[in-house]
C-alpha positions, 0 to 999 in steps of 0.5 A: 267540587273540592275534595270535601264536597263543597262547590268553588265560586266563580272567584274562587275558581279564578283565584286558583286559576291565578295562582296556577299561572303565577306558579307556572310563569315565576316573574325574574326576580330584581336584587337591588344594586348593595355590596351585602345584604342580611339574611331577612332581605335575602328571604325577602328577595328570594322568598324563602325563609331565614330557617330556610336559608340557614339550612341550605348553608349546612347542605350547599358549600358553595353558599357561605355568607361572611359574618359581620362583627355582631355575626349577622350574615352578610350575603353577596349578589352572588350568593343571592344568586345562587339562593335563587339557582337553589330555590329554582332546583328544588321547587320549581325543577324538583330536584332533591337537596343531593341532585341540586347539590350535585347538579351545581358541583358539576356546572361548577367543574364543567369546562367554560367554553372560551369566547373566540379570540378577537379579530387582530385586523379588520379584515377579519372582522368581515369573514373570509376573503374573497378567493375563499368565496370564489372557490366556495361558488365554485364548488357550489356550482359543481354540486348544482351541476351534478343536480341538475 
C-alpha cells in the first residue's frame, strides 16, 4: 500500500525496485575525450542542471569555468571532474554544501604522498640481496627454535 492507501502493481513494485538499485549502485560516468565543454554538455554528462552548476560555482572556488568570447562557460575535464566529485558529496555521500567544500579544501592541502623512488640497478629491482635472507632465515629459525 502507498501512503494514500492505493495498492502498487507488480510493475510498479518492480520499477520502484529498479529505481532503488540504480540509485544505489551509480554507473561510472564516460566524459568524452574534448579539451572544453559548455555548460548543457556538463549537465548532460553530469546529470545536474545548468542552474545547478551555475550555482555550485558561487559556493565551490575551485570550480571556475573559463568564459568564451560570446562569455558561454567553457568547462575542462577537470573541472568536469570535479562537478561529478561535487554531485557524489552531496546526493550520494550527504554532505551539506559547507562540508563538501571543506572536505575538498583539505583533500586539496593534504600532502601527497610520493611514489618510491626508481630502482637505480637492476638489483634493486629483485628486493633485497641474498646475505639479507640468509640472515632473515636465521632468524626465523631462532624464533622456530624458541617455539618448538
Amino acid at each position: 500500500m502507498t501512503p494514500s492507501g492505493h495498492s502498487l502493481t507488480m510493475a510498479g513494485r518492480r520499477r520502484i525496485n529498479q529505481m532503488a538499485s540504480a540509485a544505489a549502485s551509480p554507473k561510472a560516468v564516460e566524459i568524452p575525450n574534448r579539451l572544453y565543454f559548455r555548460i548543457g554538455d556538463v549537465a548532460r554528462i553530469t546529470g545536474v542542471k545548468a542552474y545547478v552548476l551555475r550555482f555550485w560555482e558561487t559556493e565551490f572556488s575551485a570550480l571556475s569555468p573559463k568564459k568564451s568570447g560570446t562569455n558561454q562557460r567553457l568547462y575542462r575535464r577537470k573541472e568536469v571532474e570535479l562537478v561529478l566529485e561535487i554531485k557524489r558529496l552531496l546526493y550520494d555521500k550527504r554532505f551539506t554544501i559547507e562540508g563538501a567544500r571543506a572536505f575538498l579544501q583539505q583533500r586539496k592541502s593534504s600532502p601527497r604522498v610520493d611514489p618510491a623512488p626508481a630502482p637505480t640497478s637492476q638489483g634493486q629491482l629483485f628486493g633485497p640481496a641474498p646475505d639479507q635472507i640468509s640472515m632473515v632465515r636465521n632468524e626465523l629459525k631462532a624464533i622456530l627454535a624458541l617455539l618448538g
